[in-house]
C-alpha positions as CSV (number, residue, x, y, z in Angstrom):
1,X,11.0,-12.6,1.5
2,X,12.9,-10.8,-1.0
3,X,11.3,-9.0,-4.2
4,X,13.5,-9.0,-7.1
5,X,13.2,-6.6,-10.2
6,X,16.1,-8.1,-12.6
7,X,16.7,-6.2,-15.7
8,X,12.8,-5.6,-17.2
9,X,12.3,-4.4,-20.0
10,X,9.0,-3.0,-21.3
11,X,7.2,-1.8,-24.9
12,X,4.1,-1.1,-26.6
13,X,4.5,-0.7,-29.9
14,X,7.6,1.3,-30.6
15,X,7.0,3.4,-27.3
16,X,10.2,1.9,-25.2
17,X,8.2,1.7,-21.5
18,X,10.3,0.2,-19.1
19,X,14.7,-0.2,-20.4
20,X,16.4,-2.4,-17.6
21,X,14.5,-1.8,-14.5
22,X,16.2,-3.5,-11.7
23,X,15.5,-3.0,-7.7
24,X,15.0,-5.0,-5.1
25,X,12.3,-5.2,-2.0
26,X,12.4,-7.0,1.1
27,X,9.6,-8.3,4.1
28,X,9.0,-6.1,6.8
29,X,11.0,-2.7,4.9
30,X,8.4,-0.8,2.9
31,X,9.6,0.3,-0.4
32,X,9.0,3.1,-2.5
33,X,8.4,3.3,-6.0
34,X,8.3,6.4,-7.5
35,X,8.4,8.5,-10.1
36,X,6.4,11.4,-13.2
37,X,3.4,10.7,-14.4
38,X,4.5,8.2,-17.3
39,X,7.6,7.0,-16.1
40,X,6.9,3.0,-16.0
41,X,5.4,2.5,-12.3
42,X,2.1,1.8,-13.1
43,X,4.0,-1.1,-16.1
44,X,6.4,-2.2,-13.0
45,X,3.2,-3.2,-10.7
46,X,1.1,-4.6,-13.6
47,X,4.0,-6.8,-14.5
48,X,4.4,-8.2,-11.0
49,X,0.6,-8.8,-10.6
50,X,1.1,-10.6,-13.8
51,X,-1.4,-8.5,-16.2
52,X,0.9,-8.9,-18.8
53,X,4.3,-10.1,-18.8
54,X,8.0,-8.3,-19.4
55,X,9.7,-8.7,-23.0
56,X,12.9,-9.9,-20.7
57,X,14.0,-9.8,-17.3
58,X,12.7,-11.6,-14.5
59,X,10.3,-10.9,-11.2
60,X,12.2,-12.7,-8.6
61,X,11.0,-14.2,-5.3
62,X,13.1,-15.7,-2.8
63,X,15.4,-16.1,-5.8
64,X,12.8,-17.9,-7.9
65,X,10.7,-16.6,-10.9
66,X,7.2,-15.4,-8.8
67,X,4.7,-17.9,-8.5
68,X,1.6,-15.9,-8.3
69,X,-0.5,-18.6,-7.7
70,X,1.0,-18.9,-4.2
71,X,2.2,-15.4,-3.7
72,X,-0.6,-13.8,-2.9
73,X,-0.7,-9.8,-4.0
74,X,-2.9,-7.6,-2.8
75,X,-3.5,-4.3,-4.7
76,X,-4.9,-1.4,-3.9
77,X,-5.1,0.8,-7.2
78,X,-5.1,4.8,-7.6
79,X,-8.4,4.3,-9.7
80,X,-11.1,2.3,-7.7
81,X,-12.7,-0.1,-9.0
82,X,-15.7,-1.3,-6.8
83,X,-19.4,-1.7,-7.6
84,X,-21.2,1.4,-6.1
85,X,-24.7,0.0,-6.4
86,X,-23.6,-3.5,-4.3
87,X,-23.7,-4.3,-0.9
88,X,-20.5,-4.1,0.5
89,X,-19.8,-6.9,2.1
90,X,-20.8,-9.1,-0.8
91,X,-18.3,-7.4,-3.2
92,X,-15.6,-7.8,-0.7
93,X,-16.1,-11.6,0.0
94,X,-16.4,-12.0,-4.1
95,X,-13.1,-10.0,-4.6
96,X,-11.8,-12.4,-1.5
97,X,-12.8,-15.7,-3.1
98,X,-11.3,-14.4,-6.0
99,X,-7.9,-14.9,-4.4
100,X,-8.6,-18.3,-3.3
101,X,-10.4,-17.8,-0.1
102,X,-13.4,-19.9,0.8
103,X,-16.7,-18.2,1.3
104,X,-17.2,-19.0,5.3
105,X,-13.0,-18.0,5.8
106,X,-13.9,-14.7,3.3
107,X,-16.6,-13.4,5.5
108,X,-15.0,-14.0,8.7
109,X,-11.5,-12.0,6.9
110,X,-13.6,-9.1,5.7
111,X,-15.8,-8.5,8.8
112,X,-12.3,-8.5,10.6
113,X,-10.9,-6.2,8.5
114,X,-14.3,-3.9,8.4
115,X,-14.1,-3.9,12.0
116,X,-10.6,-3.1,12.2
117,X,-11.1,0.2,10.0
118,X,-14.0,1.2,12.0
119,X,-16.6,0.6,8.8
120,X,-18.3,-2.7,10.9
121,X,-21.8,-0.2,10.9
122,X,-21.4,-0.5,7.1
123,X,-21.2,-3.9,6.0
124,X,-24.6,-4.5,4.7
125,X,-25.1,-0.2,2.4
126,X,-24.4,-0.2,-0.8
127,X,-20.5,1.5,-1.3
128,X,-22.5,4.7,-3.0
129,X,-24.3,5.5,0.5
130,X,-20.7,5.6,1.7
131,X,-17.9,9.2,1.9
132,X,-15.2,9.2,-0.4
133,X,-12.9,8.2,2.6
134,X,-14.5,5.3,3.7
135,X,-15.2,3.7,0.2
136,X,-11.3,4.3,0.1
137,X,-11.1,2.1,3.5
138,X,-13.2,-0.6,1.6
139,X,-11.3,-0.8,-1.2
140,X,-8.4,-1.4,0.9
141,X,-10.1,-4.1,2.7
142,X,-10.0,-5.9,-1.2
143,X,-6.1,-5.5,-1.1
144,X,-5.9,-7.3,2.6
145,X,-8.7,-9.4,3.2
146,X,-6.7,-12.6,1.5
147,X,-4.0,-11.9,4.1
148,X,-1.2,-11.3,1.0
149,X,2.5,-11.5,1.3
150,X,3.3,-8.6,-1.1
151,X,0.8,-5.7,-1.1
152,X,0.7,-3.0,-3.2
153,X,-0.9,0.5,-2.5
154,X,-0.7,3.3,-5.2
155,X,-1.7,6.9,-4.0
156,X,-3.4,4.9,-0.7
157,X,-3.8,8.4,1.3
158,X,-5.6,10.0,-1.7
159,X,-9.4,11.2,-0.2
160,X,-8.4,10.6,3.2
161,X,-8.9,13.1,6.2
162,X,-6.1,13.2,8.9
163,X,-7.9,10.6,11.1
164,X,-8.1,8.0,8.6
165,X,-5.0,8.9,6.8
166,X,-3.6,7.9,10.9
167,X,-5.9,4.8,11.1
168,X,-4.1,3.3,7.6
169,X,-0.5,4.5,8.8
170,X,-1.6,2.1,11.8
171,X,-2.6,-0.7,9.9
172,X,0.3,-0.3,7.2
173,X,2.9,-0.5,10.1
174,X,1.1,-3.7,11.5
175,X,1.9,-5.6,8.2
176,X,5.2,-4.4,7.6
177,X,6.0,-5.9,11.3
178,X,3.6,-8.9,10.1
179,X,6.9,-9.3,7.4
180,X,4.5,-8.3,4.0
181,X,6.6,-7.1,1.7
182,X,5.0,-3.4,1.0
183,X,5.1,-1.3,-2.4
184,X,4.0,2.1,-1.8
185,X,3.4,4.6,-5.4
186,X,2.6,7.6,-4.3
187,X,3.4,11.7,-5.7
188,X,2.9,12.7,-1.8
189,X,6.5,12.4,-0.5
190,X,6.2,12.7,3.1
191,X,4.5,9.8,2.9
192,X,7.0,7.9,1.1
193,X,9.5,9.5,3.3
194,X,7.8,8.3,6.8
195,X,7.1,4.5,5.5
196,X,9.7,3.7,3.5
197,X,13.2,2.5,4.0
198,X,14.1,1.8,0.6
199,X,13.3,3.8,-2.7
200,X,13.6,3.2,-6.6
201,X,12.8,6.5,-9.0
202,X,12.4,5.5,-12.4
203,X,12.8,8.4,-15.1
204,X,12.0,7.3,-18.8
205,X,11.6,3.9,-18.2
206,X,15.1,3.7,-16.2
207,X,16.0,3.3,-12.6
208,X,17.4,6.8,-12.2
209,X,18.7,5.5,-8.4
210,X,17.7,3.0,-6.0
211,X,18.8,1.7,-2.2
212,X,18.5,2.6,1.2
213,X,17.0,5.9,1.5
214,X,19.0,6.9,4.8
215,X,22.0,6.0,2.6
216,X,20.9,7.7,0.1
217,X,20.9,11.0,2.3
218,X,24.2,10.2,3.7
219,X,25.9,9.9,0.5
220,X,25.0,14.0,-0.3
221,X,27.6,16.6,0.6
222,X,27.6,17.2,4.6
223,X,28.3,20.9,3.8
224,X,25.2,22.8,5.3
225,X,23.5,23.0,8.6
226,X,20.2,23.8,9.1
227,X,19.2,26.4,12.1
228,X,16.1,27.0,13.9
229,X,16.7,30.1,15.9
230,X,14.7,33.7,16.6
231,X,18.1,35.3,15.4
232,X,18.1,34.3,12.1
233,X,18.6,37.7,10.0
234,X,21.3,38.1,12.9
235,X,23.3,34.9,12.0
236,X,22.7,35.9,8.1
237,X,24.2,38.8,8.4
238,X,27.4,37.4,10.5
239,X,27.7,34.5,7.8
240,X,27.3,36.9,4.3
241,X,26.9,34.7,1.1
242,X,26.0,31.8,3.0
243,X,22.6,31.1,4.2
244,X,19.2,30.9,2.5
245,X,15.8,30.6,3.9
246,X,14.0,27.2,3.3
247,X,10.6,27.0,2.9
248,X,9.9,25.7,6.8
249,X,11.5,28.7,7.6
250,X,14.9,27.2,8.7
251,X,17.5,28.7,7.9
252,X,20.3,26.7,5.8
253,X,24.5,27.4,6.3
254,X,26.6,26.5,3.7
255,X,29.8,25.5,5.2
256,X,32.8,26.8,3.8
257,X,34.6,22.6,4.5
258,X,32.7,20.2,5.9
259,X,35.2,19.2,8.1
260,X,34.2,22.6,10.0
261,X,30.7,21.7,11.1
262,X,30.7,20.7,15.0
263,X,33.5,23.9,15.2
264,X,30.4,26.0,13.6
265,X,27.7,24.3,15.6
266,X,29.5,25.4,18.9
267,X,29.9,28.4,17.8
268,X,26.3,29.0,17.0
269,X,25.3,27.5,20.3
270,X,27.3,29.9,22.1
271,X,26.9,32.9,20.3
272,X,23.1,33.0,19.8
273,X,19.9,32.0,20.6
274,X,19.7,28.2,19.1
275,X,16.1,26.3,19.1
276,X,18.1,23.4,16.7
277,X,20.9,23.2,14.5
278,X,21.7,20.1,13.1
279,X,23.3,18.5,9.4
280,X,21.2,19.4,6.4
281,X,19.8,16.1,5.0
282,X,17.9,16.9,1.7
283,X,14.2,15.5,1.7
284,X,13.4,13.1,0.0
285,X,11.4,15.7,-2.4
286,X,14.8,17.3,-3.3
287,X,15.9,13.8,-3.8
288,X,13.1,13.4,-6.2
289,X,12.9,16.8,-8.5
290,X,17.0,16.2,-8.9
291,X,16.5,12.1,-10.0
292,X,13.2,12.3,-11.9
293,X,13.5,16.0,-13.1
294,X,14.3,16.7,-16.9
């Protein structure tokens, strides 16, 4: 499947939202959507889900405008929205035959689903008897449970502890390889950075720059080399001018040509103790405060 953005554009009012946001994301690559507080995401997702539609442009799929009725989209949103005072497992078969699912298939999806997340013991509290994580892991089970072709998750890791954070990178991975296509909005970039092959940033309503986010690495200056090493201050103080400290405490070369590098790498290699040296690649945080930055 292949998601098209084509030229939206966006207002409420006379506040310009969204001004000719195009991307594009594909089944079984996870794509990233990012950008400030305020910068058109949250209108981007509620336009594809079909809350309300774009002034102009078109939400693609396969080629063809979307047909939600038969796309299915599961959304997990940065605000939850269950009922705390209901059993669980008849909210999620309720949000599940919401989407089309019959009652006996809805069951059957969710206990699946609350077994897979380890939240089986659960099914029959009330969400308000339940830890911040695992309502988190319920309300994800809403966004699955009608087996969707295009899920969205916006800030999904938010209130999870490193176990369960590990338990939805498993299950995240699973539908990528199951061919979903995968929209992940999230401020915590390592996240983005692990999951995602593809990014947009949108500043002010705009696609600031969008593609392949190895690509978009590759296409920075190859002029630095980052160093691991026990001899740092030593190799500072044989290359004056040209190093700084980053904030992993590597230690980052600026290379007086870039066609110099594998010369400087041996000579690093021979002349010191070396743990790693390798290219500089920025992160895809630097990426970020440079495309959605003021």
């Amino acid at each position: 499947m292949r998601l098209e953005f084509r030229d939206i554009h966006k207002s409420f009012g006379e506040k310009k939202v969204l001004a000719g946001v195009s991307f594009i994301a594909e089944s079984g690559r996870a794509f990233g959507l990012l950008g400030r507080n305020g910068a058109g995401k949250t209108t981007s997702i509620r336009i594809l889900m079909g809350v309300f539609p774009a002034e102009s442009g078109e939400v693609l799929l396969d080629g063809k405008p979307i047909d939600r009725n038969k796309a299915g989209i599961g959304y997990l949103p940065e605000e939850r929205g269950l009922y705390p005072k209901k059993k669980i497992i008849d909210q999620l078969t309720y949000f599940a035959e919401l989407k089309g699912v019959r009652s006996a298939e809805a069951v059957k999806a969710c206990d699946r689903w609350l077994e897979r997340l380890g939240m089986a013991e659960y099914r029959d509290k009330r969400l308000d008897t339940l830890s911040k994580g695992n309502q988190q892991k319920i309300q994800l089970v809403t966004a699955l449970a009608h087996d969707p072709d295009i899920i969205i998750l916006d800030e999904p890791f938010s209130g999870l502890d490193p176990v369960n954070a590990m338990l939805l990178k498993d299950v995240v991975k699973e539908e990528i390889q199951r061919g979903k296509i995968v929209l992940f909005s999230s401020h915590q970039m390592s996240y983005i950075e692990e999951f995602c092959d593809s990014i947009a940033i949108i500043n002010k309503g705009e696609v600031a720059i969008t593609g392949d986010l190895h690509e978009i690495k590759r296409d920075y200056p190859r002029d630095r080399l980052a160093i691991r090493s026990a001899q740092v201050e030593r190799i500072a103080a044989d290359f004056p001018g040209q190093t700084v400290t980053a904030e992993n405490g590597e230690l980052i070369l600026r290379l007086n040509d870039p066609g110099e590098k594998m010369a400087v790498m041996q000579k690093l290699s021979a002349e010191y103790d070396i743990d790693e040296v390798r290219v500089f690649e920025p992160s895809l945080n630097d990426i970020f405060v440079q495309y959605a930055g003021d």
